[in-house]
C-alpha positions as CSV (number, residue, x, y, z in Angstrom):
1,X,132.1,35.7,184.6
2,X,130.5,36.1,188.1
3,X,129.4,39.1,188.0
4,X,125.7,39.0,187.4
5,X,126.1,41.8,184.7
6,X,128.3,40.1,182.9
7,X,126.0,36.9,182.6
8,X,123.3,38.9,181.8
9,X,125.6,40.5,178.8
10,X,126.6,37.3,177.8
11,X,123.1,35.6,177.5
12,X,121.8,38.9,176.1
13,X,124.6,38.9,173.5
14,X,124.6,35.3,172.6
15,X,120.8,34.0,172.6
16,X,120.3,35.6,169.2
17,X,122.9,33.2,167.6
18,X,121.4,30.4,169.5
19,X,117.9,31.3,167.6
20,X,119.2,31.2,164.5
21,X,121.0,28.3,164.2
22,X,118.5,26.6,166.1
23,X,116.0,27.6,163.2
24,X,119.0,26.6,160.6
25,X,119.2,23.2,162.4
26,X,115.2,22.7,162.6
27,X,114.7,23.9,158.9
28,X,117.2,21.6,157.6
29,X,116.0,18.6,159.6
30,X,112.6,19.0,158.3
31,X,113.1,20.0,155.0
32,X,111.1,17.1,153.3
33,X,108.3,17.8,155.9
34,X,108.5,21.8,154.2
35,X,108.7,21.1,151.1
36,X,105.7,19.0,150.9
37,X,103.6,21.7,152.9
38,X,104.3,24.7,150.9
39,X,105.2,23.1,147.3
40,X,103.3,21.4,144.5
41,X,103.4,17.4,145.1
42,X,104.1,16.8,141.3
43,X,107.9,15.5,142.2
44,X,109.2,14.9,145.8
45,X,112.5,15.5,144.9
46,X,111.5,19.1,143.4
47,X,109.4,19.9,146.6
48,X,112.7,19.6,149.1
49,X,115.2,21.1,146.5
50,X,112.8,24.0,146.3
51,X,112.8,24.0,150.3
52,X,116.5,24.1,150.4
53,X,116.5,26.5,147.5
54,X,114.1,29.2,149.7
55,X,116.8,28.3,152.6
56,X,119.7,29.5,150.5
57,X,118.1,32.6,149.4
58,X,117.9,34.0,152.9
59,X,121.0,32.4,153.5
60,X,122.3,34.7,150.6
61,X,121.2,37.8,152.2
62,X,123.7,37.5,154.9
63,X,125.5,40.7,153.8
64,X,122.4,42.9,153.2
65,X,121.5,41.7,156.3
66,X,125.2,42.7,158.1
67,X,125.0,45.9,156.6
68,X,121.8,46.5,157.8
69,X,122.6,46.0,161.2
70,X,125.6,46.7,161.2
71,X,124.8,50.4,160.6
72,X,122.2,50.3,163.0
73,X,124.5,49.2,165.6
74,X,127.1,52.0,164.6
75,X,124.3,55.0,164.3
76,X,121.8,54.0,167.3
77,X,123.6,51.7,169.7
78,X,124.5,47.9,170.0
79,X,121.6,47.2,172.0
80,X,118.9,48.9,169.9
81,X,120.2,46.8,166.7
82,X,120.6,43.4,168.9
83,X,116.8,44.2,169.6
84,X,115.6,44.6,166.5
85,X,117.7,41.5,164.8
86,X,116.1,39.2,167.2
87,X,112.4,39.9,167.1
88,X,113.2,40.0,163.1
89,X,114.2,36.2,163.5
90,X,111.6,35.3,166.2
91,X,108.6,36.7,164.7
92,X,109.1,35.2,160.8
93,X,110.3,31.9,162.7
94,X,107.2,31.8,164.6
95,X,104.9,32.9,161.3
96,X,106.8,30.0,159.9
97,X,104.8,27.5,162.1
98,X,101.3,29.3,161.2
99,X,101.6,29.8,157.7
100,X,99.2,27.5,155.8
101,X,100.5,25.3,153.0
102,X,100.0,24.9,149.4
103,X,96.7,22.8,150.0
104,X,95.3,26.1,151.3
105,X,97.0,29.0,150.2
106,X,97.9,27.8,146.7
107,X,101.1,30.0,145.0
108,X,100.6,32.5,147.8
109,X,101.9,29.6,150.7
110,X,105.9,29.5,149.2
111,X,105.9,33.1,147.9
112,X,105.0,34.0,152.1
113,X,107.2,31.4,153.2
114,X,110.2,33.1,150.7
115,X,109.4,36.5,152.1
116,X,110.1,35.2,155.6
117,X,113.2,33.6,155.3
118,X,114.1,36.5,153.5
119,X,113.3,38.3,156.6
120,X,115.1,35.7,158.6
121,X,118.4,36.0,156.5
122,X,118.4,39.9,156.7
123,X,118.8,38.8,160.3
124,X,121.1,36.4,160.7
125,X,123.7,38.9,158.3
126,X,124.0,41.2,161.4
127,X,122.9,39.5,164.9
128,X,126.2,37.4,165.0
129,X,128.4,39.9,164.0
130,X,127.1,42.5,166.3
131,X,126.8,40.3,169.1
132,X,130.3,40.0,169.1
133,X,130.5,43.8,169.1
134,X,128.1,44.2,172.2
135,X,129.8,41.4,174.1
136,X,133.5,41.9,173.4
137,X,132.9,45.5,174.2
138,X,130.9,45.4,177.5
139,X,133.4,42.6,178.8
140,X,136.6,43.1,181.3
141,X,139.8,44.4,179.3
142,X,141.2,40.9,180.5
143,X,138.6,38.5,179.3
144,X,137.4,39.7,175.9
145,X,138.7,36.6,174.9
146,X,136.9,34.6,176.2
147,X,133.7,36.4,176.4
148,X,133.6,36.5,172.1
149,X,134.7,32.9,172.2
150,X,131.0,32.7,174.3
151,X,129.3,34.3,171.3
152,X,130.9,32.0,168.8
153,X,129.1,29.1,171.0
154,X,126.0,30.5,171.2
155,X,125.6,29.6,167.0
156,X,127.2,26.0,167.7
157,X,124.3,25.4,170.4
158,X,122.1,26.1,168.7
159,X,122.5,23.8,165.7
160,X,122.6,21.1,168.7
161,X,119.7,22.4,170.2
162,X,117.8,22.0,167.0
163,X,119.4,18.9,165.9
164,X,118.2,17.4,169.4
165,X,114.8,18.8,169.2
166,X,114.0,17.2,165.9
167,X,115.5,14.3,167.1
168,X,113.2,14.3,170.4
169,X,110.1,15.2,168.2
170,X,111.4,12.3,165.5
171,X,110.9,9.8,168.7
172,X,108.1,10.7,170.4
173,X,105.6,11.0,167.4
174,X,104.3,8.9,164.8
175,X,106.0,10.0,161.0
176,X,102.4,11.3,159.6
177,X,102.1,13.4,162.9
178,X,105.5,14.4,162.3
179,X,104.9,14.6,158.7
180,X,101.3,17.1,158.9
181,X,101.9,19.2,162.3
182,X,104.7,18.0,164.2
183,X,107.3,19.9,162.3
184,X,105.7,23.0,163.2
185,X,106.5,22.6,166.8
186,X,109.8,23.9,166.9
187,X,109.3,26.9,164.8
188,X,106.4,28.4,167.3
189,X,108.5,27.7,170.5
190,X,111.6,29.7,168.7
191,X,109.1,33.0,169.9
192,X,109.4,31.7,173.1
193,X,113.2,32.3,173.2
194,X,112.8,35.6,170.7
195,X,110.9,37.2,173.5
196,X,113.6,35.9,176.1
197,X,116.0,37.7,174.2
198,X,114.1,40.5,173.8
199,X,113.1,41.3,177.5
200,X,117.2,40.2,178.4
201,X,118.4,43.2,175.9
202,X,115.3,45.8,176.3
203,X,116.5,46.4,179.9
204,X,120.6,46.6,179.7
205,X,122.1,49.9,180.0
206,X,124.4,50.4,177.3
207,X,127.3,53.3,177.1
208,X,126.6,56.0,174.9
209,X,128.7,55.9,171.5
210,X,130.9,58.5,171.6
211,X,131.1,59.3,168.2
212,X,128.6,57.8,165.5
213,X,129.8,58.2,161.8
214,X,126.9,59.9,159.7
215,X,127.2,57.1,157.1
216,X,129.0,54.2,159.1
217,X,128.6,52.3,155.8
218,X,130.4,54.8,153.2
219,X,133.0,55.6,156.1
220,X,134.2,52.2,156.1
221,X,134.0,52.3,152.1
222,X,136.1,55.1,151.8
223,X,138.9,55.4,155.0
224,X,138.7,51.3,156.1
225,X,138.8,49.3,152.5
226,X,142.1,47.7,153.4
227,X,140.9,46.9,156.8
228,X,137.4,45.5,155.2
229,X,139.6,43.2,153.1
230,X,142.2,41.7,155.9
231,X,138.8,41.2,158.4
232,X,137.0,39.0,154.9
233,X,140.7,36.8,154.7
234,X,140.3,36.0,158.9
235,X,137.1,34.7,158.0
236,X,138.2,32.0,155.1
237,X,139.7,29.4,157.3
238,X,136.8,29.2,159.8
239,X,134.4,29.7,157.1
240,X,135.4,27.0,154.6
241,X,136.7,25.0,158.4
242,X,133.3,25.2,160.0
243,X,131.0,24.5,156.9
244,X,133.4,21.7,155.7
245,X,134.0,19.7,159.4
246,X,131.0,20.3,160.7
247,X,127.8,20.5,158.0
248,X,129.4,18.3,154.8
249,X,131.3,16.2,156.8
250,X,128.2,14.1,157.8
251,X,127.4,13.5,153.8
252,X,131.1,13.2,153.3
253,X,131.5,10.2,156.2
254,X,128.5,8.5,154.3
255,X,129.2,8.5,151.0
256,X,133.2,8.2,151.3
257,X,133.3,5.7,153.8
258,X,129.9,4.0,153.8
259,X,129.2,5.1,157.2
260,X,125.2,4.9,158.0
261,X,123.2,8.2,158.6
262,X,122.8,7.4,162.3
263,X,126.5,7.0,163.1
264,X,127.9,10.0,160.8
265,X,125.2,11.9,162.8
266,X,126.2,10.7,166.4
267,X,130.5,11.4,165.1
268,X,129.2,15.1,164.0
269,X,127.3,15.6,167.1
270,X,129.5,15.0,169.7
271,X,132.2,17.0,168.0
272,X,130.5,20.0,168.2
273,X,129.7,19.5,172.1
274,X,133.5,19.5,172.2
275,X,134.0,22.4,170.2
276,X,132.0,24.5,172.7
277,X,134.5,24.3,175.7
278,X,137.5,23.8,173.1
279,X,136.9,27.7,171.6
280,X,136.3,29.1,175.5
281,X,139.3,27.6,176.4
282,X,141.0,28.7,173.7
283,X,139.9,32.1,174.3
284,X,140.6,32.2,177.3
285,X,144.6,31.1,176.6
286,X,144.2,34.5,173.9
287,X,143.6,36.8,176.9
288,X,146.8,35.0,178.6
289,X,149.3,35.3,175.9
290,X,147.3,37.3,173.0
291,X,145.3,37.1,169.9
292,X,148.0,36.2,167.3
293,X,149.7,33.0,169.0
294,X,146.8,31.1,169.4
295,X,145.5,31.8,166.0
296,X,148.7,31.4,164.4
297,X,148.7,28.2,166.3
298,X,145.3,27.4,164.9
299,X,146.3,28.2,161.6
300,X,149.6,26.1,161.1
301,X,148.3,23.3,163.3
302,X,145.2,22.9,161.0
303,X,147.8,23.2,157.8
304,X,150.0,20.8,158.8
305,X,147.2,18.2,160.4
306,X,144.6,18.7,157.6
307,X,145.6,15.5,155.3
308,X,146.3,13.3,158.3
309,X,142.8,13.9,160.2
310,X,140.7,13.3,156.7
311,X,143.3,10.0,156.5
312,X,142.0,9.0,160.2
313,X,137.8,9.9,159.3
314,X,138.7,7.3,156.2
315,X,139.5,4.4,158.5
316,X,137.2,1.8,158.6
317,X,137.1,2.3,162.4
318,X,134.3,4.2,164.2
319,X,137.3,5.5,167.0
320,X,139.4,6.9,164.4
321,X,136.7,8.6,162.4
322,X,136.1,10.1,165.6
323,X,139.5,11.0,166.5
324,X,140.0,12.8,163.4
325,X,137.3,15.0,163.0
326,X,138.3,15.7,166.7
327,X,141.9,17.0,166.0
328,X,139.7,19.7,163.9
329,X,137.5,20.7,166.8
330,X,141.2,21.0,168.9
331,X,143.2,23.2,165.6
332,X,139.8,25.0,164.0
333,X,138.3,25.5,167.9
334,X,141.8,27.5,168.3
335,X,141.2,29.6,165.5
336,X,137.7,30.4,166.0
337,X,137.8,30.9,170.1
338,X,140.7,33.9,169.5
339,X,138.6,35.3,166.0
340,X,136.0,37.2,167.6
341,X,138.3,39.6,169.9
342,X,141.1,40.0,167.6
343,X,138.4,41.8,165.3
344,X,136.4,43.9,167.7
345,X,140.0,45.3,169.1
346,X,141.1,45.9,165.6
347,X,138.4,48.1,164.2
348,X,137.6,51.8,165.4
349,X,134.1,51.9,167.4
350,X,132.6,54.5,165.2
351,X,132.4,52.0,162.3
352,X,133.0,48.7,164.4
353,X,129.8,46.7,164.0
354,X,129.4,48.2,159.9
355,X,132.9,46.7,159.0
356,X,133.2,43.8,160.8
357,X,129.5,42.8,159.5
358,X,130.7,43.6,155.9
359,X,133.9,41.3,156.1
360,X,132.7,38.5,157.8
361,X,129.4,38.4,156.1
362,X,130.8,38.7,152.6
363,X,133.1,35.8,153.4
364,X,130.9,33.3,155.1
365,X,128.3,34.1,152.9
366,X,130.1,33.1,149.7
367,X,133.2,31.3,150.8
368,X,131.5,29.4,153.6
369,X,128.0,28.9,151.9
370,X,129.9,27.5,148.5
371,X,132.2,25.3,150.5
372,X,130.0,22.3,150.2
373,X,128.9,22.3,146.8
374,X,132.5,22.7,146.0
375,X,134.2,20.0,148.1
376,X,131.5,17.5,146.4
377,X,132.5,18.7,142.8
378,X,136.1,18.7,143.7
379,X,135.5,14.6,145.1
380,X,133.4,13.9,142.2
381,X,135.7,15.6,139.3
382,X,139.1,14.5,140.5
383,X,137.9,11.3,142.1
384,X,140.2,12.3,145.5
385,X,138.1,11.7,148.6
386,X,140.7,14.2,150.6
387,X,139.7,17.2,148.2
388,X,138.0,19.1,151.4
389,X,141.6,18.6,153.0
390,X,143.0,20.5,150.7
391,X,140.3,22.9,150.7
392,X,141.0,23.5,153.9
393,X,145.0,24.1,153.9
394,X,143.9,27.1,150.5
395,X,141.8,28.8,153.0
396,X,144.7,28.9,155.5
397,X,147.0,31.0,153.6
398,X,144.7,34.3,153.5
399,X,143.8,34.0,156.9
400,X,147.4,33.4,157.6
401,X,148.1,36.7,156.0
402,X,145.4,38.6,157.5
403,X,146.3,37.0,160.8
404,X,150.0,38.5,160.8
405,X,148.8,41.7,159.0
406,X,146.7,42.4,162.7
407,X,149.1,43.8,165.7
408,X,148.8,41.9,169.1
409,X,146.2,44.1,170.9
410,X,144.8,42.0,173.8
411,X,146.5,44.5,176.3
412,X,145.5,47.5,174.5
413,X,142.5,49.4,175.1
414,X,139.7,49.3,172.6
415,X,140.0,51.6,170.0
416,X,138.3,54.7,170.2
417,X,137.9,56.6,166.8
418,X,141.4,56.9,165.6
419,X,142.8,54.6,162.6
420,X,142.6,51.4,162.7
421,X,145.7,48.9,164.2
422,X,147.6,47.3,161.6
């Protein structure tokens, strides 16, 4: 990674994932703040459900969003797409931190602020994905591992970037400055890195596609349908993982073990700092001994360890909780840093950034997004507090069969336009 073409190509490629989780983090952080701006002041309670509600709705467009992109990226170039997905997440972000609220605009203040996280979500659907494309491609044959491992950290720094910021602004201002403008700070600075994304991708040179499928879209519907299914079951462990160990956990800590908001906060955060170098690390081992061994070792490690880590996060001991949400960063951060280069090497370039939106997006839009809600059911109807354990062992078994379905292709060049590797 010396090279300064290669930074360039990774900063380029993973900047967009660290403005969208950065916005995911900062929306979610201020929800109450939002919901009180833009909503009737009738019910509290109604004001930050219907917040959340607006955030799920572009949350839901995920797929739209990766087929959207997707083709661009397939049709017009990686770059081109990359360039228009982040300006579409840093100009609504930005709007988001202008936009007058109820007291001013009346109905029109959450029907706008719908329409823009619409925007945002049609967004989100394709930069990740296709950022893995544009990295994983531009990056030497011998570390494509570990170069998509880079994009997968790009999303995870964000989320600490916009956890931290609220935090920062939560400290330095009083709670009705925070309350009437202060929220609004993070939102206009996220054009600040939109345009430093922007000027990184406008200027890089990209390879011409060598051959661009009329309809990238129907191609993969009708030669690639297997493939589209097998690249949806390597995205249900990391999708149910992620969402499960890193997002619910902190209500999960607090309400199963009576740990306080600040503490469940501070275990969940420092976890994720150790996921970033655990999923470089482990794809960098991918590009040493392949694509299939680490995530078979990720799969069977997280199988086996699942009920014993949720038994350590119920001791009554701040170390253990600790230790076990840990052992996920170690077996999930396995799985996840190998993910990204096992699909780009599996799927022909003409269709590459269409199908590989398509199944991942389909999967972490529904399997990942419902996790949550369905790990709290699953507590509250059975009364087992190790439900999202369990969870977490189902989701192995497709992506264990996807996993071995996928030959070992770290060595092998990337595939050009002739059928996909199975």
């Amino acid at each position: 990674m010396s090279t300064p073409s290669t930074t360039r190509v990774v900063l380029a490629g993973a900047i967009g994932n660290v403005l969208e989780w950065f916005d995911f983090a900062v929306y979610g952080y201020f929800a109450a703040a939002i919901g009180r701006t833009f909503f009737p002041s009738a019910d509290p309670v109604a004001q930050v459900l219907a917040a959340f509600g607006i955030f799920a709705v572009g949350f839901l467009l995920r797929p739209v969003g990766g087929a959207l992109i997707g083709y661009l990226g397939d049709r017009f170039g990686r770059r081109k797409a990359l360039t228009f997905s982040v300006l579409a997440m840093a100009i609504p972000t930005f709007l988001v931190g202008v936009l007058p609220g109820y007291a001013t605009l009346g109905l029109a203040a959450p029907v706008l602020l719908t329409v823009l996280r619409m925007i945002q979500g049609l967004s989100v659907g394709g930069e990740y994905t296709t950022s893995i494309v544009f990295m994983v491609e531009n990056a030497a044959p011998d570390r494509r591992g570990v170069v998509g491992a880079m994009a997968c950290c790009g999303a995870t720094a964000g989320i600490l970037a916009g956890s931290a910021t609220g935090a920062l602004l939560a400290s330095l201002m009083s709670e009705t400055a925070l309350e009437t403008w202060g929220w609004r700070i993070p939102f206009l600075f996220g054009l600040v890195v939109g345009l430093a994304g922007f000027a990184l991708r406008y200027g890089l040179v990209e390879e011409p596609l060598r051959k661009a499928a009329v309809s990238p879209l129907l191609s993969v519907y009708r030669h690639h349908r297997v493939l589209l299914l097998r690249l949806a079951g390597l995205a249900t462990l990391n999708s149910v993982g992620f969402y499960l160990m890193f997002v619910y956990v902190v209500s999960w800590l607090q309400q199963v073990d009576g740990v306080t908001p600040s503490r469940a906060l501070d275990i969940n955060t420092i976890s994720m700092v150790m996921l970033l170098p655990a999923m470089v690390a482990m794809g960098w081992l991918s590009d040493r001994i392949g694509r299939r061994p680490v995530m078979l070792l990720g799969v069977f490690a997280t199988v086996l360890a699942a009920w014993p880590l949720f038994w350590l996060m119920h001791a009554p001991t701040p170390g253990l909780e600790l230790a076990g949400q840990l052992g996920f960063v170690l077996t999930l951060g396995a799985y996840m840093g190998a993910q990204p280069a096992m699909m780009v090497e599996a799927v022909p370039a003409a269709v590459r950034c269409s199908a590989i939106a398509l199944g991942y997006n389909v999967t972490m839009g529904i399997v990942g997004g419902l996790s949550p809600l369905a790990a709290a059911w699953l507590i509250e109807r059975t009364g087992n507090d190790y439900s999202p354990a369990f969870m977490i062992m189902a989701a192995a078994i497709p992506a264990l069969v996807a996993v071995l379905s996928f030959s070992e292709s770290f060595r092998a060049p990337l595939l050009a336009d002739e059928p996909a590797r199975g």
